[in-house]
MMTF fields as JSON, N, C-alpha, C and O atoms, coordinates in Angstrom:
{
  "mmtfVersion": "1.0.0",
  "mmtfProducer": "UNKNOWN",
  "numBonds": 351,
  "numAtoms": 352,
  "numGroups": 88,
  "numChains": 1,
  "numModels": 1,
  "chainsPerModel": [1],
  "groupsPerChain": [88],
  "chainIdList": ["A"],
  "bondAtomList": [4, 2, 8, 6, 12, 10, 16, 14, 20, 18, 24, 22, 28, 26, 32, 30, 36, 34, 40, 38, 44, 42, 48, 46, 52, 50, 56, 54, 60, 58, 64, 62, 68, 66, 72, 70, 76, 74, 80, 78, 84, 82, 88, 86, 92, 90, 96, 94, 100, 98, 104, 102, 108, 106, 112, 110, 116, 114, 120, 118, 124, 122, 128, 126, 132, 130, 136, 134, 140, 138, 144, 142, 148, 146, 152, 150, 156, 154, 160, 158, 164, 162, 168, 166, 172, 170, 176, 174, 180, 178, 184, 182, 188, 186, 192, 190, 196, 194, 200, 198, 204, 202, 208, 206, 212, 210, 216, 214, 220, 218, 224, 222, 228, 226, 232, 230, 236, 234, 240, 238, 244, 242, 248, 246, 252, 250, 256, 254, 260, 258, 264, 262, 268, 266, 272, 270, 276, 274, 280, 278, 284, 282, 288, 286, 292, 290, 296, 294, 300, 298, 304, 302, 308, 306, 312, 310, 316, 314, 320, 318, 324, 322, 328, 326, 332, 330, 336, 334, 340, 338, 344, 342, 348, 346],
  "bondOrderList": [1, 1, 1, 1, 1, 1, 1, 1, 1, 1, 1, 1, 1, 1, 1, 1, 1, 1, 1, 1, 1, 1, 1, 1, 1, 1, 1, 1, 1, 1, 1, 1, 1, 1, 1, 1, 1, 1, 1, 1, 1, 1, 1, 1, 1, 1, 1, 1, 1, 1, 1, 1, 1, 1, 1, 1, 1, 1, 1, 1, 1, 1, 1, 1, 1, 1, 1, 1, 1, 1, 1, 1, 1, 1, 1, 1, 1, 1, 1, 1, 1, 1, 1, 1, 1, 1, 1],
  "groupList": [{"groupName": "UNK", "atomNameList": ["N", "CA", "C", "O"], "elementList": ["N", "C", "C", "O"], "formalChargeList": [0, 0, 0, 0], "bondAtomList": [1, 0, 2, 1, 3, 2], "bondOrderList": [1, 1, 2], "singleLetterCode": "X", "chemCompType": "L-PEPTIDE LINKING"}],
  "groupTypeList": [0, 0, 0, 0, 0, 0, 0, 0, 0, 0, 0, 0, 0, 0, 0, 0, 0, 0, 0, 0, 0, 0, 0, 0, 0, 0, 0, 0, 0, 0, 0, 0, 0, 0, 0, 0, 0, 0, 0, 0, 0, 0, 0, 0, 0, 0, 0, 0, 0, 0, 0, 0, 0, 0, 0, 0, 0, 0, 0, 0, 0, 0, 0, 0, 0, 0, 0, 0, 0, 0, 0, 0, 0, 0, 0, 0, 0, 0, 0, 0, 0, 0, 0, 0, 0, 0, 0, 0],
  "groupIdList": [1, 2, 3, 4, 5, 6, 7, 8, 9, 10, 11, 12, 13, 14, 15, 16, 17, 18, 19, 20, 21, 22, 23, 24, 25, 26, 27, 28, 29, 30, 31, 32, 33, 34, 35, 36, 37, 38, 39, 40, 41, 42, 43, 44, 45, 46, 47, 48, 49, 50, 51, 52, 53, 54, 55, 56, 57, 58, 59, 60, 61, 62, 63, 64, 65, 66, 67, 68, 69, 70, 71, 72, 73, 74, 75, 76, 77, 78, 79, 80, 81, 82, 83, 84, 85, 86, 87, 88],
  "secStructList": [7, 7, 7, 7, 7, 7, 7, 2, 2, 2, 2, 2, 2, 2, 2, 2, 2, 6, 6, 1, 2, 2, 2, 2, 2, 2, 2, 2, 2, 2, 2, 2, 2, 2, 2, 2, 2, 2, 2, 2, 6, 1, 7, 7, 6, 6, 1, 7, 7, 7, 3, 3, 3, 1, 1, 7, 4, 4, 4, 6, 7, 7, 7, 7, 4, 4, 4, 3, 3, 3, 7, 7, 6, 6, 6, 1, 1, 7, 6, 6, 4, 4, 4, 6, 6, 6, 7, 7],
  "xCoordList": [-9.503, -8.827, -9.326, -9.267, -9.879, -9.9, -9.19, -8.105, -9.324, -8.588, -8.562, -9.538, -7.182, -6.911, -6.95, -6.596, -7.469, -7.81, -8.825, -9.816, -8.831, -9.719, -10.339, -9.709, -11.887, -12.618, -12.621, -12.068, -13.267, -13.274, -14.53, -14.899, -14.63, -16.369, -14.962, -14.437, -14.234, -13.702, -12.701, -12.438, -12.114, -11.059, -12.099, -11.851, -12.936, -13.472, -14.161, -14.253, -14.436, -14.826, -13.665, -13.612, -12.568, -11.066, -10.677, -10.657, -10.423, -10.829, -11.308, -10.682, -12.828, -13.738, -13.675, -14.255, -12.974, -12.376, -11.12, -11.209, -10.134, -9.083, -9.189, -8.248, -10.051, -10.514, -11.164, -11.19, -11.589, -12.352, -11.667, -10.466, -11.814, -11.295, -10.347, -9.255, -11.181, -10.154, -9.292, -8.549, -9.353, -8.684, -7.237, -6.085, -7.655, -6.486, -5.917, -4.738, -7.006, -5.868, -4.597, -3.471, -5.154, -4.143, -2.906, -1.801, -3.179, -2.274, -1.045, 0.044, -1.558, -0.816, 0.306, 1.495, -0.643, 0.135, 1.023, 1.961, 1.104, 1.758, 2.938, 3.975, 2.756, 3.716, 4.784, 6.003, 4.202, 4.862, 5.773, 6.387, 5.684, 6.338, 7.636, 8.79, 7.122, 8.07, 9.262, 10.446, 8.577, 9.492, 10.562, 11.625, 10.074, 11.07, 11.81, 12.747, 11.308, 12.17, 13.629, 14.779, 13.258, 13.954, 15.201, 16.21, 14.727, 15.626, 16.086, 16.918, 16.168, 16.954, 18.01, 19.016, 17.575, 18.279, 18.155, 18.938, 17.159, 16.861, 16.027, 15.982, 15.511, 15.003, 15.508, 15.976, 15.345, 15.929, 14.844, 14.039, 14.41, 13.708, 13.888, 14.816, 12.455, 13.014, 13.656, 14.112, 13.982, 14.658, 13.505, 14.045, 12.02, 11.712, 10.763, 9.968, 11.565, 11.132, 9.776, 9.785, 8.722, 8.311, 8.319, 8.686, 7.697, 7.736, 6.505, 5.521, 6.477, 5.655, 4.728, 5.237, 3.367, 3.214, 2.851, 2.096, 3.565, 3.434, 2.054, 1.588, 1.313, 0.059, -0.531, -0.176, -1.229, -1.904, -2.447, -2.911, -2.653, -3.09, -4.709, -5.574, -4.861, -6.529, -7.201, -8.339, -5.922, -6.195, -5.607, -5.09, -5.713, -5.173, -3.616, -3.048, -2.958, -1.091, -0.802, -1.748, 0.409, 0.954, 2.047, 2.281, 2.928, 3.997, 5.063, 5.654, 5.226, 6.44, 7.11, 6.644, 8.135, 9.419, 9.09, 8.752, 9.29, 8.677, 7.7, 7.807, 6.47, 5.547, 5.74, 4.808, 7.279, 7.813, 8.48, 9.316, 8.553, 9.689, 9.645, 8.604, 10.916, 11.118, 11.084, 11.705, 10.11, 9.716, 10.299, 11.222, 9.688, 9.946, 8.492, 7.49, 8.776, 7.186, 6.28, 5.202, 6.895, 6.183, 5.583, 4.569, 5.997, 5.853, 5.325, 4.714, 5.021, 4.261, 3.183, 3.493, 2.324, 1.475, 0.764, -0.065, 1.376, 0.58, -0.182, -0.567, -0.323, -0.78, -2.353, -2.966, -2.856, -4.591, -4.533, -5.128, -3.677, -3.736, -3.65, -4.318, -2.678, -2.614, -3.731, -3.874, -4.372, -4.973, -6.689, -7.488, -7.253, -8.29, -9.906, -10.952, -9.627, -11.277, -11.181, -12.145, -10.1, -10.372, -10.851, -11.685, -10.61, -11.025, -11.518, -11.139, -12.374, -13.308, -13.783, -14.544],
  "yCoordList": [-19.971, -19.021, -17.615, -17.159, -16.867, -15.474, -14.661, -15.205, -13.332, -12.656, -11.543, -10.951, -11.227, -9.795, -8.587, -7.715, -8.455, -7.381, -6.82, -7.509, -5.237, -4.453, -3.473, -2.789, -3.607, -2.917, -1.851, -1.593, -0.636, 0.173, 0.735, 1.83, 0.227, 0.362, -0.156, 0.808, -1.5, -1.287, -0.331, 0.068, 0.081, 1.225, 2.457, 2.963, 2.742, 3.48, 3.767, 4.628, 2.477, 2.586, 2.227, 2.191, 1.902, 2.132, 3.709, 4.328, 4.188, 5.035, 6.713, 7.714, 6.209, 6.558, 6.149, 6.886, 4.934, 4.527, 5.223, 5.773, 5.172, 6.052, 7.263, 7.721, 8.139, 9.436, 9.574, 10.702, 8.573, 9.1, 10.019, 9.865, 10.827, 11.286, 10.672, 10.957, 9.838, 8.87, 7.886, 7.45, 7.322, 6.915, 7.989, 7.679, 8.763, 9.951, 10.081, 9.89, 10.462, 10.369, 9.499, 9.873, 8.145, 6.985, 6.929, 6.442, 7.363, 7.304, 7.88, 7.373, 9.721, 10.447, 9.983, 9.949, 9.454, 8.94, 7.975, 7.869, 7.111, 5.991, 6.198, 5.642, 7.377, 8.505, 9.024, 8.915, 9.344, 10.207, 9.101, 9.667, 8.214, 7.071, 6.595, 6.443, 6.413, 6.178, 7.143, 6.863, 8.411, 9.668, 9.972, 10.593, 9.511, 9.609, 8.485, 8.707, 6.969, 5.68, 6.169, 5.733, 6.714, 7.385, 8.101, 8.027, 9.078, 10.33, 9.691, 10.51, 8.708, 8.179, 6.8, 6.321, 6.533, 6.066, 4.301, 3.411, 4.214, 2.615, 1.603, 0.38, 2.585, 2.144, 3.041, 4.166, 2.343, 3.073, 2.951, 2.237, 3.694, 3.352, 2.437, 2.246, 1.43, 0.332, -0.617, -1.469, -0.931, -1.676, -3.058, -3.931, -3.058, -3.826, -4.263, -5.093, -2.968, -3.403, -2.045, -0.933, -2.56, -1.482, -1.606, -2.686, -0.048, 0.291, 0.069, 0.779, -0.883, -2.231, -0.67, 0.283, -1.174, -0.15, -1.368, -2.26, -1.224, -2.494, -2.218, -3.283, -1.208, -1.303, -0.542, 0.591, -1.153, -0.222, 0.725, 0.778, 1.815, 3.246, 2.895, 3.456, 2.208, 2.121, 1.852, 2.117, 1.172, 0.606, 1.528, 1.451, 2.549, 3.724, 3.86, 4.815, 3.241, 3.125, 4.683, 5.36, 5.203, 6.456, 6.169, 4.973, 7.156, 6.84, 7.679, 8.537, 7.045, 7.229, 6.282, 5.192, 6.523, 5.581, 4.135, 3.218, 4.086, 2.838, 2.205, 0.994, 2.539, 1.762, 1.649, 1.807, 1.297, 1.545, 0.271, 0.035, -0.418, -1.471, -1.692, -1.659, -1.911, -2.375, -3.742, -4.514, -4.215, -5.733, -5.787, -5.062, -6.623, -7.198, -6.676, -6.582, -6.381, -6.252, -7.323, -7.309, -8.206, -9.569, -10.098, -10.776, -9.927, -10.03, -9.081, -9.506, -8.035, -7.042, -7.017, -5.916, -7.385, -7.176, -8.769, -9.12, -9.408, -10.447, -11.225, -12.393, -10.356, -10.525, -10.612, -10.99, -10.331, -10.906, -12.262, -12.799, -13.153, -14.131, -15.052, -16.053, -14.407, -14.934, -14.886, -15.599, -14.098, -13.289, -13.704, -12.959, -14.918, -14.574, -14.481, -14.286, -14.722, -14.418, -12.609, -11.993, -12.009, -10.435, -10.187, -9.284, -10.609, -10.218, -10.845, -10.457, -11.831, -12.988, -12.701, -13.486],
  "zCoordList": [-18.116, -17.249, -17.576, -18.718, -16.409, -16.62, -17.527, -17.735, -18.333, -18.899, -18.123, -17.662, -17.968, -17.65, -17.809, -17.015, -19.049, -19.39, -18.92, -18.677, -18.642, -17.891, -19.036, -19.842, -18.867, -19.629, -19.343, -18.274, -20.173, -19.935, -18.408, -17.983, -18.273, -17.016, -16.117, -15.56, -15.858, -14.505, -14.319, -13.184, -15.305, -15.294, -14.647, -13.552, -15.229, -14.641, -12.693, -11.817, -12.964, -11.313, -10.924, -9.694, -11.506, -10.424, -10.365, -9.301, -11.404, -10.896, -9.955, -9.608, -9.845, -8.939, -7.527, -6.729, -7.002, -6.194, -5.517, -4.419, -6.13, -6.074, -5.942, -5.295, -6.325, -6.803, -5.115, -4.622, -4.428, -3.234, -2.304, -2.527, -1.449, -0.325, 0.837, 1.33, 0.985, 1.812, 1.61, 2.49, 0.005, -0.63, -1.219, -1.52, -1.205, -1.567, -0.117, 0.181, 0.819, 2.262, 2.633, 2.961, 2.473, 2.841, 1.55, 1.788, 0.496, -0.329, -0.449, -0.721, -0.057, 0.69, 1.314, 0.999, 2.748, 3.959, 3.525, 4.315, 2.427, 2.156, 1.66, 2.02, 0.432, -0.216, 1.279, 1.414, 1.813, 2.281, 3.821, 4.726, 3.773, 4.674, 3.81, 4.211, 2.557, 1.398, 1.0, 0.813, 0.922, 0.381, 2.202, 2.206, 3.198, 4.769, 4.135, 3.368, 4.516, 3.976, 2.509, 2.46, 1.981, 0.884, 0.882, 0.181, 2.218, 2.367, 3.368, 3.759, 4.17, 5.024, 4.318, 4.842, 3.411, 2.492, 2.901, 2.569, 3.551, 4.025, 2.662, 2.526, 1.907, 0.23, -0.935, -0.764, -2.297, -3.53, -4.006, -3.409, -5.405, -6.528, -7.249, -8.036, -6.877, -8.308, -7.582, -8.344, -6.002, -5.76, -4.948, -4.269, -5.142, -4.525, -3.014, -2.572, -2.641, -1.23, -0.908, -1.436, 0.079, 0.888, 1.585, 2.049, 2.701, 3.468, 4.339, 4.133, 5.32, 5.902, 7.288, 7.878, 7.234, 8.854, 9.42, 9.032, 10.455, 11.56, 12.292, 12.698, 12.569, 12.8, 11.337, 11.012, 10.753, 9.562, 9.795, 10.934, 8.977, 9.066, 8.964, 9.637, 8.32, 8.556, 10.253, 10.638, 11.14, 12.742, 13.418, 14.533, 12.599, 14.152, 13.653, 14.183, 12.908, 13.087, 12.668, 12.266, 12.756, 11.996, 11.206, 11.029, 10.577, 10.317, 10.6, 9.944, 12.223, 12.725, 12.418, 12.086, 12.477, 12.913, 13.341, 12.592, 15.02, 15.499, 14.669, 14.858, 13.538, 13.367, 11.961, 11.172, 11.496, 10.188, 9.669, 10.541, 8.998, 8.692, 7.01, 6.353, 6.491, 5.159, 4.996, 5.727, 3.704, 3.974, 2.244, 1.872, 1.447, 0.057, -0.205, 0.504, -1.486, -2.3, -2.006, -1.413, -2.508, -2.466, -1.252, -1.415, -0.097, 1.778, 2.03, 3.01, 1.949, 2.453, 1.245, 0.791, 0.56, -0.231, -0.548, -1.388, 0.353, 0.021, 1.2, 1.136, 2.283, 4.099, 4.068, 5.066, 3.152, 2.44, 2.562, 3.496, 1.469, 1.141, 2.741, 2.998, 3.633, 4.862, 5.835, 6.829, 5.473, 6.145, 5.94, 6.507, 5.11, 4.254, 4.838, 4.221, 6.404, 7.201, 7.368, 7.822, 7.005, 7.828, 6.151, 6.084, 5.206, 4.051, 2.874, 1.769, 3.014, 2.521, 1.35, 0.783]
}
């Protein structure tokens, strides 16, 4: 079985990854869907759930309202696995 541990080289190109421009854009945007979800009081800290974009921000979606929903960590982060020809 694989080990989990992350060397120092992939820490690094994580990152350099993260560190990108447009990677900082969407992160932003993700933050800031979370910190509305928050102040409307539809999520807590620590409680589990996110904040789902029913069209993703990478396909054009925003984060309004309408294109907003609270899912489970676990259900919203695991739509790859469902998903596995858009991301092979």
């Amino acid at each position: 079985m694989p080990s989990k541990t992350r060397t120092p080289a992939m820490k690094k190109a994580d990152n350099e990854y993260q560190a990108r421009p447009e990677q900082v854009k969407k992160r932003v945007a993700r933050n800031k869907a979370r910190r509305h979800a928050l102040k409307a009081g539809e999520v807590k800290k620590g409680d589990g759930k996110d904040v789902h974009h029913k069209k993703p921000l990478d396909a054009g979606g925003t984060n309004s309202k309408s294109n907003l929903s609270i899912e489970s960590e676990k259900k919203n982060r695991s739509w790859r696995k469902r998903r596995p020809k858009m991301y092979g």
